[in-house]
C-alpha positions in Angstrom: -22.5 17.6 2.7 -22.4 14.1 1.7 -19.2 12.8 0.0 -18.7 9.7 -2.3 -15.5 7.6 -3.2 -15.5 9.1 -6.2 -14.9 12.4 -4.8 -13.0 11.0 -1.7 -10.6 8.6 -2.7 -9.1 11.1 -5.2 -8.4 13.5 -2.8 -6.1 10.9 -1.1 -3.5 12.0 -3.9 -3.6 8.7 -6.0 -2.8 9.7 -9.6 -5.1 7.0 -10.7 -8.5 5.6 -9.5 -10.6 2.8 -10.8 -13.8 1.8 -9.5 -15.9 -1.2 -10.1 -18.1 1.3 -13.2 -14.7 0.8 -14.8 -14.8 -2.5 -15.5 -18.7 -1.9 -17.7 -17.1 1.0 -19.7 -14.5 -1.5 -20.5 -17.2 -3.4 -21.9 -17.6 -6.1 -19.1 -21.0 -6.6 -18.5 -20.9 -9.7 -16.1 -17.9 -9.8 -13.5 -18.1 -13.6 -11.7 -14.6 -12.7 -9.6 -14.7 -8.8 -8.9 -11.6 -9.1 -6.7 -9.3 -10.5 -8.9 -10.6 -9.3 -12.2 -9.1 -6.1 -10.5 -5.5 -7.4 -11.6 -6.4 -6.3 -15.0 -5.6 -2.8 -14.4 -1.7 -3.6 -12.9 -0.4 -3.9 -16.2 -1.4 -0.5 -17.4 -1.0 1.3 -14.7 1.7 0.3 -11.9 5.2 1.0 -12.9 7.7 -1.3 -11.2 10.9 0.4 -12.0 9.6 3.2 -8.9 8.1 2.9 -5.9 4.5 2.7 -6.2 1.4 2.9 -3.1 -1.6 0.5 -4.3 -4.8 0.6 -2.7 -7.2 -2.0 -3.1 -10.7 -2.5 -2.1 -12.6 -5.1 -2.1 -15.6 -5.7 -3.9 -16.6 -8.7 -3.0 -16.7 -8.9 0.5 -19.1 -5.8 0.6 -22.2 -8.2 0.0 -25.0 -8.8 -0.3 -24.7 -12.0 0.9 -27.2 -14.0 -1.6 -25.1 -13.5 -4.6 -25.5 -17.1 -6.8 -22.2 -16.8 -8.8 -20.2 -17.5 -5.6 -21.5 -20.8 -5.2 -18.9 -22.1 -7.0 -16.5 -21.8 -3.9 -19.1 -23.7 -2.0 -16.8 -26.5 -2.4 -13.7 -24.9 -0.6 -16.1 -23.7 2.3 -16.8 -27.7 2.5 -13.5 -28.7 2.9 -12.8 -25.9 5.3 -16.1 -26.9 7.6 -17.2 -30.3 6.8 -20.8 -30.9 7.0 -21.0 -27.5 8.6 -24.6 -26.3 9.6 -24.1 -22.0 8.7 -26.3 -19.7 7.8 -26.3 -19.7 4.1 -25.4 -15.6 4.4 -22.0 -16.9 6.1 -21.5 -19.4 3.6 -21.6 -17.2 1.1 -19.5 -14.4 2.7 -16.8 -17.4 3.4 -17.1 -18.3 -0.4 -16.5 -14.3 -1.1 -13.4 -14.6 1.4 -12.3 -16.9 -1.2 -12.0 -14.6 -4.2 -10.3 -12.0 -1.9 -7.9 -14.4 -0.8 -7.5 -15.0 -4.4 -6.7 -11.7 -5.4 -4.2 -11.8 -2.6 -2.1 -15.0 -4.3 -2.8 -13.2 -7.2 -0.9 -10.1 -6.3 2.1 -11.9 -4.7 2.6 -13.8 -7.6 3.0 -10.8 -9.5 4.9 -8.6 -7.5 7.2 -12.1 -7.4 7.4 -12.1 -11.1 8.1 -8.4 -11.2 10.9 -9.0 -8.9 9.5 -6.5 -6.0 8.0 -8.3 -3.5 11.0 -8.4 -1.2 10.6 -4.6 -1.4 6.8 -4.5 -0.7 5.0 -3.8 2.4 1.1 -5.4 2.7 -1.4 -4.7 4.4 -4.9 -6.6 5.1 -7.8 -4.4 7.1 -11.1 -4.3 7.0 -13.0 -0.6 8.0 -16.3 -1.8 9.2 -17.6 -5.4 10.2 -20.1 -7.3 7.4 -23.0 -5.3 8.0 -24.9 -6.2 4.9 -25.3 -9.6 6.4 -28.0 -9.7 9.2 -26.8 -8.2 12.5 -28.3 -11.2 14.7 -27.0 -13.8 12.6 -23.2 -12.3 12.2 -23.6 -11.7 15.9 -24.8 -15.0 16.7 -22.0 -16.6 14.6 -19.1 -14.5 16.2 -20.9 -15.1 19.3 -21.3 -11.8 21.1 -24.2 -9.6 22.1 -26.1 -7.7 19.4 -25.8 -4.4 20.7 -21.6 -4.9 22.1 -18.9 -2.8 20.4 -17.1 -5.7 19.7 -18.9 -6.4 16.5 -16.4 -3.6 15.4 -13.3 -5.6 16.4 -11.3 -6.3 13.4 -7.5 -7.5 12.6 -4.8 -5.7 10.7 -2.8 -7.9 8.7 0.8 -7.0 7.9 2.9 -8.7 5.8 6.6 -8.4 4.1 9.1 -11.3 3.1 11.0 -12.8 5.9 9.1 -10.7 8.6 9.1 -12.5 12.1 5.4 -13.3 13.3 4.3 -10.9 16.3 0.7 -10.5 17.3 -0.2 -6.9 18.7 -3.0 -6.4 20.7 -3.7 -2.5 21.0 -6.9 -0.5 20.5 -6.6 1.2 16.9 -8.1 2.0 13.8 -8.3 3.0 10.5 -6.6 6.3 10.8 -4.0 4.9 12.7 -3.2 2.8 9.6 -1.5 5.3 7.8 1.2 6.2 10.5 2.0 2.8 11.1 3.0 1.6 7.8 5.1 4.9 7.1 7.1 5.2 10.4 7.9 0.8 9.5 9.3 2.0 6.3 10.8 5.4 7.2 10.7 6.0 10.8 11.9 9.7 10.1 8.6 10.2 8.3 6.7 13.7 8.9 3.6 13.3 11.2 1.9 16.3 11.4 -1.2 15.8 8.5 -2.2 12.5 10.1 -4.5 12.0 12.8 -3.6 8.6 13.6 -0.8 7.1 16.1 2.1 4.5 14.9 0.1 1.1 16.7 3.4 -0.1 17.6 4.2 2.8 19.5 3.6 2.9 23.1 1.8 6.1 22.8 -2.1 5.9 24.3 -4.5 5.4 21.9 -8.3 6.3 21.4 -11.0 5.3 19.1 -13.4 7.6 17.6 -16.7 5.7 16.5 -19.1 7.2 14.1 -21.6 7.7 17.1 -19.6 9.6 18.7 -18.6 7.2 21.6 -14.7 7.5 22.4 -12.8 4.1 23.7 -9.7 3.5 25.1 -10.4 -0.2 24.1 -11.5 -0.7 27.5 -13.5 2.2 28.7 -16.3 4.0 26.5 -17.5 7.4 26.8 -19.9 7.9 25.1 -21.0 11.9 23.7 -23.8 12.2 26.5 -20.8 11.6 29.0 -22.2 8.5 30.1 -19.1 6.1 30.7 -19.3 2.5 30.7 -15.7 1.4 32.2 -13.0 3.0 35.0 -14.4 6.7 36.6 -11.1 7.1 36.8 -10.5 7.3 32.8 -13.1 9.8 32.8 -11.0 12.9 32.0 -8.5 11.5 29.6 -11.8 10.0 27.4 -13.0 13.7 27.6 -10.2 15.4 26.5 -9.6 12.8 24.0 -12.9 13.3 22.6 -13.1 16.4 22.1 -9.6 16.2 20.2 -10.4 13.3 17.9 -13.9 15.5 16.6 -11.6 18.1 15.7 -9.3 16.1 14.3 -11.9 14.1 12.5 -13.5 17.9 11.1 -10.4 18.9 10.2 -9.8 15.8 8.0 -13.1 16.1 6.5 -12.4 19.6 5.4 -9.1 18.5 3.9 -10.5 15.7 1.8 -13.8 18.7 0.7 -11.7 21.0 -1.0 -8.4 18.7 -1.8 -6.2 20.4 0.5 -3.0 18.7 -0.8 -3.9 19.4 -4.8 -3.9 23.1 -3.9 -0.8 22.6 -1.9 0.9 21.1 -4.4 -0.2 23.5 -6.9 1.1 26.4 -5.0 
């Protein structure tokens, strides 16, 4: 069974979801921004007066990369790189970086105005690594091996007013997201429907990629047992395997029938 966002993202328990088809049944026909156009929606929807969870997605750094109406933040990627020499598929997925920074400014300026961004907690993550641009020439520009896992290295960017810059370095991802976030702003918080670990915990961590492969962010293991790191990691990458699958089936089953509709319709 394949799922969509549009049967997804629901599921998550927003009360309301917008996607990009909402913006040509609004009658836009031609959107030259994507990211920020999305701040149309804020007014209608988010209620300031009570604490609200916003989720955001970008459209514009999805790709493709060869979209013309970006070109008009060729100027900023100038003045960034002078006299650079990229691939014009980077250039234009810097100039898309642009818009998305964009909508960010955007958004603190409003939840400024609104007189809640003292009370808001950001985040920033990407959950997968361009690959609409051309594997050999995003590889080539990071400057790793085509075939390394660490194309899938990304940041997580958190951000609240007068927060003290730490850098973390711990193996993590997406699902650990979640966990994180609540235990910063309620570290009582109830644990047991997420999958993920609080990153600044100093619990082990594991990644689960979509092949299968299990890391520790130093040691793989990959579902043939073959293990590419420390023999001595071997067992805890095993069992952790075969806990993240069924943590990862159990979460998919959740999200088919909308567990937490029916739960709250009981």
């Amino acid at each position: 069974m394949v799922l969509y966002r549009e049967e997804v993202i629901p599921s998550y328990g927003f009360e309301t979801v917008k996607f990009q088809e909402d913006f040509h049944r609004l009658g836009i026909d031609y959107i030259d921004k994507f990211d920020s156009d999305m701040m149309m929606f804020f007014d209608e929807y988010v209620d300031y007066s009570n604490p609200f969870y916003i989720n955001l997605l970008t459209y514009s750094g999805h790709g493709a990369y060869n979209q013309e109406e970006f070109f008009k933040y060729a100027d900023r990627v100038e003045a960034a790189y002078p006299n650079n020499d990229f691939d014009s598929e980077v250039v234009n997925y810097m100039e898309k970086l642009v818009e998305l920074d964009t909508l960010v400014g955007d958004l603190l300026i409003e939840l400024e105005n609104q007189g809640v961004l003292d009370n808001t907690l950001i985040a920033i993550y990407p959950d997968h690594f361009p690959y609409m641009m051309n594997t050999e020439t995003y590889t080539e520009y990071i400057g790793i091996d085509e075939d390394s896992y660490d194309i899938m290295k990304q940041k997580l960017i958190i951000y609240a007013t007068n927060m003290d810059k730490t850098v973390v370095s711990k193996a993590g991802s997406t699902v650990d997201i979640t966990p994180t976030l609540l235990n910063m702003i309620n570290s009582n918080s109830e644990f047991k429907y997420f999958m993920g670990t609080d990153l600044f915990s100093l619990e082990d961590n594991y990644i689960l990629f979509s092949d299968l492969t299990i890391s520790d962010g130093s040691n793989f293991l990959f579902i043939n047992k073959k293990l590419f790191g420390d023999e001595s990691e071997f067992s805890d990458l095993e069992t952790a395997l075969e806990k993240e699958i069924s943590a990862f089936e159990i979460q998919k089953k959740l999200l088919e029938i909308d567990y937490f509709k029916l739960l709250k319709d009981e």
